[in-house]
C-alpha positions as CSV (number, residue, x, y, z in Angstrom):
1,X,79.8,102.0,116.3
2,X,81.8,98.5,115.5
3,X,84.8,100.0,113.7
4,X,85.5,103.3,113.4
5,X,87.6,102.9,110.7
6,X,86.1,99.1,108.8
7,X,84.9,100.3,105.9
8,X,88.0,102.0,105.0
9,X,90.6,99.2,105.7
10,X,87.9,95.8,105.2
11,X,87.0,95.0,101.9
12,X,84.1,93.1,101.3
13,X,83.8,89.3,101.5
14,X,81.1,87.0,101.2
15,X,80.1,83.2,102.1
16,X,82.2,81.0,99.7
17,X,80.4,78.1,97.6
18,X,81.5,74.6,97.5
19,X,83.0,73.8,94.3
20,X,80.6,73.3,91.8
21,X,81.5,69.3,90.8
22,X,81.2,68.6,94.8
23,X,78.0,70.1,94.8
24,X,76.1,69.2,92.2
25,X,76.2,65.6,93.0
26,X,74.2,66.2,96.3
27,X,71.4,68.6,97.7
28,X,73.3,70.2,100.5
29,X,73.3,74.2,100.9
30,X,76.0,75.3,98.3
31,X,78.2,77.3,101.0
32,X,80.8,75.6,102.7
33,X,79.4,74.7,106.4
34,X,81.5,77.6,109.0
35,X,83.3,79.7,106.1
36,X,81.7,82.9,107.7
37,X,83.0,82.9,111.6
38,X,86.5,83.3,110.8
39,X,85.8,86.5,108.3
40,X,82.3,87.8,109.7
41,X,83.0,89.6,112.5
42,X,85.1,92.2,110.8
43,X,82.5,92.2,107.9
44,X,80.0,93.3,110.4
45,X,82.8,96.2,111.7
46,X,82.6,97.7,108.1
47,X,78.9,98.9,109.1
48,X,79.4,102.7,109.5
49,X,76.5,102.4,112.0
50,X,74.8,105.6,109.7
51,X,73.2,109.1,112.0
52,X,70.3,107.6,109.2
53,X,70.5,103.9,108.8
54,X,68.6,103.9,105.2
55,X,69.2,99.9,105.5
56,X,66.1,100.0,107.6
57,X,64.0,101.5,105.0
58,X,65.8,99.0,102.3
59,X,64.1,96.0,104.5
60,X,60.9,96.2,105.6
61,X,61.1,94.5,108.9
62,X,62.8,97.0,109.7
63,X,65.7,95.0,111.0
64,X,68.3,96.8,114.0
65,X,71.0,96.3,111.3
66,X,73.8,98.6,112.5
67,X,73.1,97.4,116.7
68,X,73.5,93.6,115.5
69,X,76.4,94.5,113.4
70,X,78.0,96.2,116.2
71,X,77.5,92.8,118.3
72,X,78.7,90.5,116.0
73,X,81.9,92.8,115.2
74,X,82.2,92.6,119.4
75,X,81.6,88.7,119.1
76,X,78.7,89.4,121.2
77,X,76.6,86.6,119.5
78,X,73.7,86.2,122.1
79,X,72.7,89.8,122.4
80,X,73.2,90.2,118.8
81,X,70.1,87.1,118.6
82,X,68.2,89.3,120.8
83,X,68.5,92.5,118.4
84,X,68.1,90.4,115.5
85,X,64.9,88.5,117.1
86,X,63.5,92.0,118.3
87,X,62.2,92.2,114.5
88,X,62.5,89.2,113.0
89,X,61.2,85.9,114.0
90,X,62.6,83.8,111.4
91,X,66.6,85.1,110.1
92,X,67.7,81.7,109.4
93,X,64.7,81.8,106.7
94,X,66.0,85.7,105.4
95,X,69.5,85.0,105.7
96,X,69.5,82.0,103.1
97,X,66.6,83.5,101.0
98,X,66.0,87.1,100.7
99,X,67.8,89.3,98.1
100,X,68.6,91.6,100.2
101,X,67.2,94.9,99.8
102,X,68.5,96.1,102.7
103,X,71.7,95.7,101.1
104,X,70.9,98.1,97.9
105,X,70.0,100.9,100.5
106,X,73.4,100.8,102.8
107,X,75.1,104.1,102.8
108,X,78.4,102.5,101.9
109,X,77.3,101.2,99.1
110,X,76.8,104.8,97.7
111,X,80.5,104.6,96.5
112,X,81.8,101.2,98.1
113,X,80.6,97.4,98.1
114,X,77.2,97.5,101.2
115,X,78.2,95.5,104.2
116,X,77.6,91.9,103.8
117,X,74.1,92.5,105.9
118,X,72.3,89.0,105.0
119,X,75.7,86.9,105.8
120,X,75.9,88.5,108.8
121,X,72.6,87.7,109.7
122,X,73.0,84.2,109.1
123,X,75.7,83.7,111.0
124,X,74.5,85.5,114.4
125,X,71.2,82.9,113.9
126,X,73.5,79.7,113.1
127,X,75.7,80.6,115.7
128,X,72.7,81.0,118.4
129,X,71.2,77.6,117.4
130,X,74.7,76.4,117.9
131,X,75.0,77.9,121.5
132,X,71.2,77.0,122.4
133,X,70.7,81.0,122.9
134,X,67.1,80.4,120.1
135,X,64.7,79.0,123.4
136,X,60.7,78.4,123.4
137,X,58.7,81.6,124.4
138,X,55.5,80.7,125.3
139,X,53.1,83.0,127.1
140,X,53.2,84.0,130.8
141,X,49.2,83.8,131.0
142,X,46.9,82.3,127.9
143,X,44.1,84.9,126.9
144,X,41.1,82.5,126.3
145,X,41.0,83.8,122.9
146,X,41.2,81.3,119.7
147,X,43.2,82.0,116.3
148,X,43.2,79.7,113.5
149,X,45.8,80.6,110.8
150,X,44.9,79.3,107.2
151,X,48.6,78.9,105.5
152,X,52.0,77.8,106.7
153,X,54.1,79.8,105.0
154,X,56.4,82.8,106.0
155,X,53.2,84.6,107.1
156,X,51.5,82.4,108.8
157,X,53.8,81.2,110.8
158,X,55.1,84.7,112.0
159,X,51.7,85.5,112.5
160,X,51.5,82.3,114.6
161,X,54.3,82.4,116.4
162,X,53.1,86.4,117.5
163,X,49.5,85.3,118.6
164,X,50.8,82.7,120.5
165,X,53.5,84.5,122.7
166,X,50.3,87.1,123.0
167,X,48.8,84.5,124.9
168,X,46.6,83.3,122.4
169,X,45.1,79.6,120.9
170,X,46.5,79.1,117.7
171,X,46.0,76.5,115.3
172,X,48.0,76.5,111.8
173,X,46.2,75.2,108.8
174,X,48.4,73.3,105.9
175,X,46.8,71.6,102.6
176,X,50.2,69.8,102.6
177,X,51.5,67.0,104.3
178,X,54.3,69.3,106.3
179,X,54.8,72.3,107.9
180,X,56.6,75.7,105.6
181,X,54.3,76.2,102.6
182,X,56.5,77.5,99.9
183,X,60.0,77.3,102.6
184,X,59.0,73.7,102.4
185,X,58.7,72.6,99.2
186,X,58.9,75.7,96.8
187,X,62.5,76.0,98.0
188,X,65.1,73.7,96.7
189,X,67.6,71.7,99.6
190,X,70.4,73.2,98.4
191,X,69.3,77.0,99.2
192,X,67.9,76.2,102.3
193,X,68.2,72.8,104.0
194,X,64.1,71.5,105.5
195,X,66.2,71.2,109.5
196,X,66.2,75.0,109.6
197,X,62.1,74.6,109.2
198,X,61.9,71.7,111.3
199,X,63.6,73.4,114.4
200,X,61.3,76.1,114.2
201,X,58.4,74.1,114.3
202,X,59.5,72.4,117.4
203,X,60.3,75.8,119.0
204,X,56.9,77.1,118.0
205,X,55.0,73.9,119.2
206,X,57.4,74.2,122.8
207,X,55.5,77.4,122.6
208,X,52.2,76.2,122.4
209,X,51.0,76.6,118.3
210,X,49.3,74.0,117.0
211,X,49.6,72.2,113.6
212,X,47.3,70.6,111.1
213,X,48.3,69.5,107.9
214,X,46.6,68.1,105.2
215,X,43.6,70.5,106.0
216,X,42.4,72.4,103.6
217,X,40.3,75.3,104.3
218,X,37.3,75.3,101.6
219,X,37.6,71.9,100.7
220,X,38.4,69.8,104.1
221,X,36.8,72.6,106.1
222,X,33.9,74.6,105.1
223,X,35.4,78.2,105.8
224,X,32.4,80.0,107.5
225,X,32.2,76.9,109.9
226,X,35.9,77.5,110.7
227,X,35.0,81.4,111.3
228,X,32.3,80.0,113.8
229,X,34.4,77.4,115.6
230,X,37.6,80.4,115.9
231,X,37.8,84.0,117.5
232,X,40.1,85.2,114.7
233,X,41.1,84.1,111.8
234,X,44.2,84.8,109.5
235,X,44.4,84.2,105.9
236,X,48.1,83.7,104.9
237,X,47.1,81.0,102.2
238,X,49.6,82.8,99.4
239,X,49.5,84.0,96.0
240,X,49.7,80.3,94.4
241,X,47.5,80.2,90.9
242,X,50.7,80.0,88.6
243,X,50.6,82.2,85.8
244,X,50.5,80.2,82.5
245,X,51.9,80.4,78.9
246,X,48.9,80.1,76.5
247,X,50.6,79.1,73.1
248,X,50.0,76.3,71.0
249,X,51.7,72.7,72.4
250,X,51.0,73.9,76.0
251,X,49.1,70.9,76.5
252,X,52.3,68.5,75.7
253,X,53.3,66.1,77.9
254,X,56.5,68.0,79.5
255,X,55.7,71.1,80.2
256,X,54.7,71.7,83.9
257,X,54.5,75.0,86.0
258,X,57.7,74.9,88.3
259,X,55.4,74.6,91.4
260,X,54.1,71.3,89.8
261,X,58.6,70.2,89.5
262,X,60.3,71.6,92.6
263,X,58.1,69.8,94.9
264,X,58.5,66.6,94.1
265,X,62.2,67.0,93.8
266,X,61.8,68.1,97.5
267,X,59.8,65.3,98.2
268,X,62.3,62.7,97.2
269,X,64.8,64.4,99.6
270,X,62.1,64.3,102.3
271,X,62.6,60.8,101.7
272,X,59.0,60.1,100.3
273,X,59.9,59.5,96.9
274,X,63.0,57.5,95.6
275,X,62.7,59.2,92.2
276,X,60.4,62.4,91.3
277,X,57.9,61.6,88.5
278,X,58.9,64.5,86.8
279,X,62.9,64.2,86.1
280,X,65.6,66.4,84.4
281,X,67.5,63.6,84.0
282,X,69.2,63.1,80.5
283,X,66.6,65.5,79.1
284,X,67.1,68.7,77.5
285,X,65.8,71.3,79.7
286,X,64.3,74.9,79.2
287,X,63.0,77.0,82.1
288,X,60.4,80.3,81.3
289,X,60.9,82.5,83.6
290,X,64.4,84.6,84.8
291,X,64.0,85.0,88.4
292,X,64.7,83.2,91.6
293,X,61.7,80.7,91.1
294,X,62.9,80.1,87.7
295,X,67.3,79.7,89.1
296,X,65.7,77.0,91.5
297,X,64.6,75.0,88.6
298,X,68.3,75.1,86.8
299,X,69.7,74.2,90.3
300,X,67.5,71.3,90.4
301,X,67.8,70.0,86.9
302,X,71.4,70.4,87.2
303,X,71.1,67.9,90.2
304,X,68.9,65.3,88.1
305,X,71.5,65.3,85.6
306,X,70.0,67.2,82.7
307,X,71.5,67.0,79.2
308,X,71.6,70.9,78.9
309,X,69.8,73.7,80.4
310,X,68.6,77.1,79.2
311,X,66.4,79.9,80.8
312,X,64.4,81.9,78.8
313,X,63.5,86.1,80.2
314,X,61.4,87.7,77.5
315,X,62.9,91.0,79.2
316,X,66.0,92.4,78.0
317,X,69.5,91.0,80.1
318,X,69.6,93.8,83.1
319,X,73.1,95.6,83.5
320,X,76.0,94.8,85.9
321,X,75.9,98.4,87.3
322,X,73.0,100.7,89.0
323,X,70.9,102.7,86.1
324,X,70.3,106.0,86.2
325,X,66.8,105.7,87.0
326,X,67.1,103.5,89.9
327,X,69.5,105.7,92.2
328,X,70.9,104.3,95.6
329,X,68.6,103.6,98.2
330,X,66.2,102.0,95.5
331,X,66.4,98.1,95.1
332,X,67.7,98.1,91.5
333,X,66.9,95.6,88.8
334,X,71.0,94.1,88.4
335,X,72.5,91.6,86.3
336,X,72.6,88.4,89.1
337,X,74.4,85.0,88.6
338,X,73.2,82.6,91.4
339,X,74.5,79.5,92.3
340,X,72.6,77.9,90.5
341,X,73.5,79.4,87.3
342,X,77.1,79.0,88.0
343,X,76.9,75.5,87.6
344,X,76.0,76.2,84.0
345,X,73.8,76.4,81.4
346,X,72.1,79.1,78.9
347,X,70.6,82.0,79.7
348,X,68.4,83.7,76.8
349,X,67.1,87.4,77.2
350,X,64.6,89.3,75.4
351,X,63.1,86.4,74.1
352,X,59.9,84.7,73.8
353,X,58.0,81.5,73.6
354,X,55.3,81.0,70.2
355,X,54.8,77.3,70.3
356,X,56.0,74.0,71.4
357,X,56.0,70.9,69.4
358,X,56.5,67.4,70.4
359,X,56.5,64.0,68.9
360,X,54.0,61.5,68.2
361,X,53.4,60.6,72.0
362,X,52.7,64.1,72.7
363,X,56.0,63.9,74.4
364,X,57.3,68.3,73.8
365,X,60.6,67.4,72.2
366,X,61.4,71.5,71.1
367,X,60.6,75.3,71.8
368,X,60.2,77.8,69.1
369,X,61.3,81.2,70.4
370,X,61.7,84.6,68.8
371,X,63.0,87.4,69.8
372,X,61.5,90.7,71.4
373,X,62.2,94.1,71.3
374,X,60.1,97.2,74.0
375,X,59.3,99.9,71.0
376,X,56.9,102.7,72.1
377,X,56.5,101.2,75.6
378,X,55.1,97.8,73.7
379,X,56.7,94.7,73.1
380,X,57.3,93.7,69.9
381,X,58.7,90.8,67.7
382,X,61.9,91.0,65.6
383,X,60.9,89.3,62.3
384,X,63.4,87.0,60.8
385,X,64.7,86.4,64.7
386,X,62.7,82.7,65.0
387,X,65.2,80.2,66.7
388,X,64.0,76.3,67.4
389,X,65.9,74.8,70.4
390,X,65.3,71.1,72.0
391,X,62.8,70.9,75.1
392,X,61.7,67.8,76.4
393,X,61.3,69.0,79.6
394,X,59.8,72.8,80.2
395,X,59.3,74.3,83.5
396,X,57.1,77.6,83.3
397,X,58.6,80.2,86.2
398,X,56.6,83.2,85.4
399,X,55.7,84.0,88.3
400,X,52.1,83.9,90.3
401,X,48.7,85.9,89.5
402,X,47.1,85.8,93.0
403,X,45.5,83.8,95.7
404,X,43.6,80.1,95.1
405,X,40.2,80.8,94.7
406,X,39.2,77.4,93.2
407,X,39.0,75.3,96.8
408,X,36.4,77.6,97.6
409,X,37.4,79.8,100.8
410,X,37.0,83.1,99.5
411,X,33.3,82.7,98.3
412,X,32.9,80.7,101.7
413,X,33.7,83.4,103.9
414,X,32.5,86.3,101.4
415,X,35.6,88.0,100.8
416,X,36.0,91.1,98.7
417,X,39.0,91.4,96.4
418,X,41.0,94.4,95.3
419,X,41.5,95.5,91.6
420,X,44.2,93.3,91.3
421,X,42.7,89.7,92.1
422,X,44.3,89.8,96.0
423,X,41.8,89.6,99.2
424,X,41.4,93.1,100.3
425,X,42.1,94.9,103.9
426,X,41.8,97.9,105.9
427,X,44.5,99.4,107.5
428,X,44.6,96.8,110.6
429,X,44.8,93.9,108.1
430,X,40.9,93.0,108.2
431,X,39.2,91.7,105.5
432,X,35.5,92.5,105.4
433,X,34.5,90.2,107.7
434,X,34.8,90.5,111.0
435,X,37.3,89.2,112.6
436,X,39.1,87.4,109.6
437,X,42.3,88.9,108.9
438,X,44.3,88.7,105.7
439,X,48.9,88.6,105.9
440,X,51.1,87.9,103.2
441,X,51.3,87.1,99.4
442,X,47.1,86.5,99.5
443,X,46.5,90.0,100.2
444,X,50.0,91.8,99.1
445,X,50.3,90.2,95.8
446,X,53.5,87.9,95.0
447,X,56.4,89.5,97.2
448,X,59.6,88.8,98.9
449,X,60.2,86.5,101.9
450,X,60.8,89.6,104.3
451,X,57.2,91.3,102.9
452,X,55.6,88.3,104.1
453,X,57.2,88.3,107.6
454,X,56.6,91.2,108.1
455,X,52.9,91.6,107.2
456,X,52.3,88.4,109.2
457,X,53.7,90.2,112.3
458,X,51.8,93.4,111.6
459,X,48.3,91.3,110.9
460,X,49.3,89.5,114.6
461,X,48.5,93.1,116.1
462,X,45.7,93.7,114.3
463,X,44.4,90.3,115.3
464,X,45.5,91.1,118.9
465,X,44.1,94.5,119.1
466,X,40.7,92.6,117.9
467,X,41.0,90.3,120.5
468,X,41.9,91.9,123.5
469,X,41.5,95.4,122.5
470,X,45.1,96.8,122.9
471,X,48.1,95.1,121.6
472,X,51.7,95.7,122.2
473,X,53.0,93.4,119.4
474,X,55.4,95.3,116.4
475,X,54.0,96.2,113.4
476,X,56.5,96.8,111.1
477,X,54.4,97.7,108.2
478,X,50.8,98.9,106.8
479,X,49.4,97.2,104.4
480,X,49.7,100.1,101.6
481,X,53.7,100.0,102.3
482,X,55.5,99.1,98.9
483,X,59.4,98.1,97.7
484,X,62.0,101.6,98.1
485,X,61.6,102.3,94.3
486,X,61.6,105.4,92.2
């Protein structure tokens, strides 16, 4: 255990954010660089290393959370990298990005604020980059056995990076021109600076993965030729068909899905753009859409220099405190203010969109909203509720409805889908032809970061097991695993 007595005498303290007028005029991470060290270590001693550590059910990597917590309280930073890499190949990604489920399900926080799990994470990777303790692994001996991985995301490249310390050929697949999928350029600068991808990359190809981008599988590549030219392949290609908003105006010049905006803000920070084509900039903003996909748009049009910025959640504002019906271990839905939305704007609940209208450019110049009410388990309008706000620039953040089927691959390799739209698979991650294997958000549905590291490492042992007909690789996960919810 790291302190017998932490959580009684420690109170809880997290990573503290630049001010808000420094940081909006650049597109660095918002926490001040080294504010952790000095407080983390007796963070980490508040971890009451539990006889039943429910934080391992909260995540489901299944992270060593109370070992690496009693590391860091010891300032033991290299063998708390090894714990923390025993189940998780990426924490730099996780620390910055997830929301912490693990978190919701810590025993302390039955009664007392949960140790700070995902800040101490971050700092036991930062602080192992910083000492050169995160080193290439590549394989003793290589198997003769050929992987191509279609997707560069989260999945993928766990997936990847498992196959290839396996002793394995593998060659990642990426439509776009770099390396990270949705880490690359679904993720705004400011949560999670692009070096913390690109050191990765290097450590993978030290290990021996190799990368092709601008290949896309169905289009660039006829899929059953790849299954021919590979011994295994892994689908990992996402859940990225946007889910739209079908009212009248939608075709108005102005209203984008937010995968169509954050990118090219992204781009212009990669340095390939000097200003995106689709700006914030003086405009009058409105984001659909109250989660993170939706706060990384306000961040971003904050940075552009929007006029004014509101977010729009047709569901009702959650509360501050845990509901009855979603008791401690669950993840509960909670009231959250993220950075981004501390830098201002509006936030609208139970709300919903009935038309746009624009002006006689088909420019959208407003949003007519109304709101909603859940009677009878339906949701229903409140008449005489109709409100008209200005919108000449929407972003639509609803979220995702499953896997691209439009370039082609699934009909190419003859893929079966489940009941909900997502490619389906047997328990060892297969898909219904042989040896093509399916991780991630293509086959789970739209997840968290974690879910998708975590199915990419299981899918790498079904893939292994296929290959060599044994497999010692972790496998966190079966593919029928869901969220801790009631």
């Amino acid at each position: 255990m790291a302190d017998p007595k932490g959580f009684l005498t420690t109170g809880r303290e997290v990573a503290e954010t630049r001010p808000v007028g420094e940081r909006v005029k650049d597109w660095n991470e918002v926490y001040v660089p080294g504010s952790l060290l000095p407080i983390i270590s007796k963070q980490a001693g508040r971890c009451m290393d539990c006889g039943i550590p429910f934080c391992h059910n909260g995540c489901p990597l299944g992270n060593l959370i109370p070992e690496w917590n009693d590391y860091a309280y010891r300032e033991d930073w290299s063998a708390a990298s090894e714990r923390l890499h025993a189940t998780n190949n990426f924490p730099e990604f996780t620390g910055r990005l997830c929301p912490a489920p693990c978190e919701s399900a810590c025993v302390l926080g039955i009664n007392q604020p949960a140790v700070t799990i995902k800040n101490v994470e971050v700092s036991i990777i930062d602080k192992a980059w910083d000492s050169g303790d995160v080193t290439p692994q590549p394989p003793e001996r290589l198997s003769g056995k050929t992987v191509a991985v279609i997707g560069s995301g989260p999945a993928g490249l766990a997936a990847a990076q498992q196959l290839t310390r396996a002793g394995h050929t593998v060659a990642v697949f990426e439509r776009a021109d770099r390396i990270g999928g949705l880490l690359r350029y679904g993720i705004p600068e400011f949560k999670m600076e692009k070096s913390h991808i690109n050191r990765r990359i290097e450590q993978m190809r030290a290990e021996g993965t190799k990368f092709r981008t601008e290949v896309e599988i169905g289009k660039d590549i006829d899929a059953a030729k790849l299954r021919r030219r590979y011994d295994a392949v892994v689908i990992a290609a996402g859940a990225t068909v946007s889910r739209d908003l079908p009212v009248p105006g939608r075709e108005l010049n102005g209203v984008h899905f937010a995968m169509e905006y954050l990118p090219l803000a992204n781009k212009v920070q990669e340095g390939d753009l000097t200003v995106s084509p689709i700006t914030a900039e003086g405009k009058h903003v409105v984001v659909i859409g109250g989660g993170d996909t939706g706060a990384d748009c306000v961040g971003t049009a904050h940075r552009q220099g929007a006029a004014s910025v509101t977010q729009l959640e047709i569901m009702p504002q959650p509360g501050e405190e845990r509901n009855a019906n979603q008791p401690w271990p669950t993840f509960p839905m909670l009231y959250k203010v993220t950075s981004a939305h501390e830098e201002g704007g509006e936030r609208l609940y139970s709300v919903s969109t009935t038309h746009f209208e624009g002006d006689e450019d088909g420019n959208v110049q407003s949003l007519h909203l109304i709101e909603v009410e859940f009677k009878d388990g339906k949701l229903e309008q409140k008449a005489g509720t109709e409100r008209v706000i200005p919108a000449q620039l929407v972003t639509l953040a609803m979220g995702f409805t499953g896997t691209d089927q439009a370039n082609g691959l699934v009909q190419q390799f003859g893929l079966e889908l489940d009941a909900r739209g997502n490619i389906a698979r047997d328990e060892d991650y297969a898909t219904n032809i042989g040896g093509v294997y399916v991780a991630g958000d293509a086959g789970r549905g739209q997840s968290l970061i974690v879910w998708a590291i975590a199915e990419g490492r299981s899918a790498a042992r079904g893939v292994d097991r296929f290959l060599t007909g044994t497999s010692a690789l972790h496998a966190p996960i079966r593919p029928t695993d869901r969220s801790l919810t009631v």
